[in-house]
Each structure stands twice: as structure tokens, then as C-alpha cells.
C-alpha positions as CSV (number, residue, x, y, z in Angstrom):
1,X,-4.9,-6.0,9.8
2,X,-6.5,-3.2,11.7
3,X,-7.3,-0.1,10.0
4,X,-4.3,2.3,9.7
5,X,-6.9,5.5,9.1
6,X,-9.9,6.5,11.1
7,X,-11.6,7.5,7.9
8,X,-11.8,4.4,6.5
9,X,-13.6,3.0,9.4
10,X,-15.8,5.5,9.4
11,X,-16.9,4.8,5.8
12,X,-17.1,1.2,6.4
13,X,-19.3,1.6,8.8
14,X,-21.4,4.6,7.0
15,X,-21.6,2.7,3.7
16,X,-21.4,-1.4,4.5
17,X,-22.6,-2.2,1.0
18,X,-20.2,-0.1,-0.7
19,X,-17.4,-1.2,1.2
20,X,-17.8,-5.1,0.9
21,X,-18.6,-4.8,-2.9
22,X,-15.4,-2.9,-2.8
23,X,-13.2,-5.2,-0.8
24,X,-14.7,-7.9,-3.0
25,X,-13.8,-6.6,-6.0
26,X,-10.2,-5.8,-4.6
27,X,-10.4,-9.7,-3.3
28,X,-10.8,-11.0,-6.8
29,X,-8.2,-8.8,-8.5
30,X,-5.4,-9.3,-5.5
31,X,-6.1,-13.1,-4.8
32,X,-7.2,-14.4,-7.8
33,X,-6.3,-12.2,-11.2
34,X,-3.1,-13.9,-12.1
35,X,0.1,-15.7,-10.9
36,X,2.2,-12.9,-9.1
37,X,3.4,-13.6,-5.4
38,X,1.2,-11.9,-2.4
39,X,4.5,-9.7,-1.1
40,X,5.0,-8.4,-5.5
41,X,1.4,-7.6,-5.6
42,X,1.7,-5.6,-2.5
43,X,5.0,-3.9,-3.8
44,X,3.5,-3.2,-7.1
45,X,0.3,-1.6,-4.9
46,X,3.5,0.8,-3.2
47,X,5.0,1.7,-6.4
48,X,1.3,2.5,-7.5
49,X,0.5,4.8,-4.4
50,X,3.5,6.4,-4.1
51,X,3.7,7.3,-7.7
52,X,0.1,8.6,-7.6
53,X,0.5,10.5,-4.5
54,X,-1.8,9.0,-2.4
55,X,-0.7,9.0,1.1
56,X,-3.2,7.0,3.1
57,X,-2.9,4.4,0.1
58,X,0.7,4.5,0.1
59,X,0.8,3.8,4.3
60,X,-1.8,1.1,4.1
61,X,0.1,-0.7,1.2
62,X,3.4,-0.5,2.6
63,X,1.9,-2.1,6.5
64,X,0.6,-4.7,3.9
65,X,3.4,-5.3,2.5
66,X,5.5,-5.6,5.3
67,X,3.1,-7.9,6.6
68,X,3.7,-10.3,3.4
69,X,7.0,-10.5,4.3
70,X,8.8,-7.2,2.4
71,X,12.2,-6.0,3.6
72,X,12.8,-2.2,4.2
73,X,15.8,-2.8,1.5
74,X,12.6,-4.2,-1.0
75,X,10.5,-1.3,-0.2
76,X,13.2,1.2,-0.4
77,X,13.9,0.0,-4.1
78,X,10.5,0.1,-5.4
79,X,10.2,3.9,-4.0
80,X,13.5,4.1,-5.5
81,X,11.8,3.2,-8.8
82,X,9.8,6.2,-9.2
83,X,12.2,8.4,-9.4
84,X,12.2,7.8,-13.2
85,X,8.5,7.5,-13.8
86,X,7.3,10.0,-11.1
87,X,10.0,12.5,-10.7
88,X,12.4,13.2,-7.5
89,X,10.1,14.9,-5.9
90,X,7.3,12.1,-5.6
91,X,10.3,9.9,-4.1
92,X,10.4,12.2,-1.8
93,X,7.1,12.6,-1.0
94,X,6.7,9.1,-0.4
95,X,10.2,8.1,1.3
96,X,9.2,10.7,3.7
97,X,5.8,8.9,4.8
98,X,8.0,5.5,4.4
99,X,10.1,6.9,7.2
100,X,7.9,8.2,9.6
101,X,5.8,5.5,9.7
102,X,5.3,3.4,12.6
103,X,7.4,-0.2,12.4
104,X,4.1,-2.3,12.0
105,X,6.2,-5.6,10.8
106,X,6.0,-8.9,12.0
107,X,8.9,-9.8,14.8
């Protein structure tokens, strides 16, 4: 996947090292830290972001998991989810970015 935000290309190409000792870490957790499928470990990653307010997180996760195969209907729940945990207002927060986003899914 291309990257979503110019500021992350920029720091992969101002700090190399850092970045692949980060995407290798993030390779070993995601792909080989237990049994759940690719498209819950990239819901679970939404829930995370949008709970935590991280916008550029929350975009990223959500192109990724579109790309593993996540439904609008799957995404809405899990931002849906937050309500509880996060309050109204971080749903709202994050269905907002949800909605503007480009549609970046596979056809």
C-alpha cells in the first residue's frame, strides 16, 4: 500500500534504520504474535486508533483494513464500539474521518 501521509515518507526516508526496526517489530507482532485473522487484527488496530484519537493512525488502519477485506458495515461497528469505552464524542471524532475518507477498497 502506498503511504496515505506525506509525513511518514518523509521520516522513512530521514530515519531508514528507525523505520525498518519499526516495521519489523510491527511485522512480528501483526503476522506472527498469535492466531487472530489479518482483516480482526486490522479492525482491532481501528478500534485502537480511533479510541486513542490518532487520526493518521486511524486513516492508515482503516485503508488497511479495507484492503483485508473489511466491510464499511464491519468498520462502522467497531467505531460503533467506542462509544462505551471512549465516549460519544471520540465516535464522532473518528466516524467523521471514516466518512471523509477517500474509497481506497479493492473493486
Amino acid at each position: 500500500m502506498e503511504d496515505l501521509h506525506e509525513a511518514f515518507s518523509m521520516f522513512k526516508e530521514d530515519f531508514p534504520d528507525v523505520y525498518n526496526a519499526h516495521e519489523h517489530l510491527g511485522q512480528i507482532i501483526h503476522e506472527e504474535s498469535g492466531p487472530l485473522s489479518e482483516k480482526m487484527r486490522w479492525l482491532i488496530k481501528v478500534a485502537i486508533s480511533a479510541a486513542s484519537g490518532h487520526r493518521v493512525s486511524l486513516q492508515t488502519h482503516i485503508a488497511k483494513a479495507w484492503e483485508a477485506g473489511a466491510t464499511d458495515k464491519e468498520i462502522q461497528h467497531v467505531l460503533l464500539l467506542i462509544i462505551q469505552t471512549a465516549g460519544f464524542p471520540a465516535f464522532m471524532e473518528s466516524y467523521s474521518i471514516y466518512k471523509t475518507m477517500p474509497d481506497l477498497k479493492e473493486e
